[in-house]
C-alpha positions in Angstrom: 100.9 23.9 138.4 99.9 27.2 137.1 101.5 30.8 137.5 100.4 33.7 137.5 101.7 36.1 135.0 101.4 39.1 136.8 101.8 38.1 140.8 99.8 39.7 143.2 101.2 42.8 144.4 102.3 42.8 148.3 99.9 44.8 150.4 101.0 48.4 151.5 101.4 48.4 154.8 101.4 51.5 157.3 102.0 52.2 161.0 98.4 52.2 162.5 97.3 49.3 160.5 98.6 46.7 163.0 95.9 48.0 164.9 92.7 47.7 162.3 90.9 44.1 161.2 91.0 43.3 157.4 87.9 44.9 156.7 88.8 48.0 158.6 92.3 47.7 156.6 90.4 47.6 153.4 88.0 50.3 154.1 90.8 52.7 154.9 92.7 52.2 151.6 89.9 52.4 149.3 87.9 55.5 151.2 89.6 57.6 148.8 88.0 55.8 145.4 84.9 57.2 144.4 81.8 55.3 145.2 80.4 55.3 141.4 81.7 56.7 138.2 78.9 58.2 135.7 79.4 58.8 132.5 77.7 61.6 130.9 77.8 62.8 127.0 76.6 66.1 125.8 73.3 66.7 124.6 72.6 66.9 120.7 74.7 70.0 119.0 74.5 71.7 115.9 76.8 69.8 114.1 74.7 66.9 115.1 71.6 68.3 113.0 73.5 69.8 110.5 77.3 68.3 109.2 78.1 71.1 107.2 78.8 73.0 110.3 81.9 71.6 110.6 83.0 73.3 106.9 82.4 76.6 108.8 83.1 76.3 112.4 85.9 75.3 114.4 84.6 71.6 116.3 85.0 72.7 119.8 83.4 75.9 119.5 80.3 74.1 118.0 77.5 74.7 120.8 74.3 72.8 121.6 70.6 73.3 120.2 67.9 73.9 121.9 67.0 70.0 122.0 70.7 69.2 123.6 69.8 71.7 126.1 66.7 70.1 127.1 68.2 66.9 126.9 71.6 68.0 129.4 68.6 69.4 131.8 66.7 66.4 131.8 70.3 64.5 132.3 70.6 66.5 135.2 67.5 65.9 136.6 67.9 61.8 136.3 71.2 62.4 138.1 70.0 64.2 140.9 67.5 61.5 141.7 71.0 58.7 141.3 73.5 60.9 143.6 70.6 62.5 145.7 73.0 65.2 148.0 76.3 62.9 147.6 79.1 65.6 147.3 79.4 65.5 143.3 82.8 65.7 140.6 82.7 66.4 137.4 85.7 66.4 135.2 84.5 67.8 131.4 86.2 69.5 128.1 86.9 72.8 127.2 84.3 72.4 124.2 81.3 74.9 124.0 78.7 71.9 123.9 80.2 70.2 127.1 80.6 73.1 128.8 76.8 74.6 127.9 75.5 70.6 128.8 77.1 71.0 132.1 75.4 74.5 132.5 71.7 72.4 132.1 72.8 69.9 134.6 73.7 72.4 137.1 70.5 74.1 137.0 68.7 71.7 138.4 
């Protein structure tokens, strides 16, 4: 006979679940996880074309060329066809280049 290492966890159980079906039960815990996560990285930056950049600026001040800004507002484009008008997160870094990549997306 084999045993688990880690056994299952008991269910959390609360007051007006006695009254749903295991589905139902289900449904109601998880309605709080997000439906899909997407990952998105910034578009192409200077120190991208150019290393030496890093020699003279600080790395999170480095900002995007005019290529990674085409290539956040395409990104945003691609992701407005995915979510369509599903209410939308977005969790980035304080870094120039994320912050001008999620500029792009927004436009769109």
């Amino acid at each position: 006979m084999f045993r688990r290492a880690c056994p299952r966890a008991a269910p959390h159980y609360y007051p007006n679940h006695a009254f749903l079906s295991g589905g139902e039960r289900r449904q109601q815990l998880y309605s709080w996880l997000p439906r899909r996560l997407l990952l998105v990285r910034h578009g192409e930056s200077l120190a991208n074309v150019d290393r030496e950049v890093y020699s003279t600026t600080p790395d999170w001040r480095i900002p995007l060329t005019e290529r990674g800004r085409e290539q956040a507002y395409d990104c945003g484009r691609r992701l407005r066809q995915i979510i369509g008008d599903e209410q939308l997160y977005v969790y980035y870094s304080p870094y120039q280049r994320t912050r001008e990549t999620l500029e792009e997306i927004r436009k769109v």
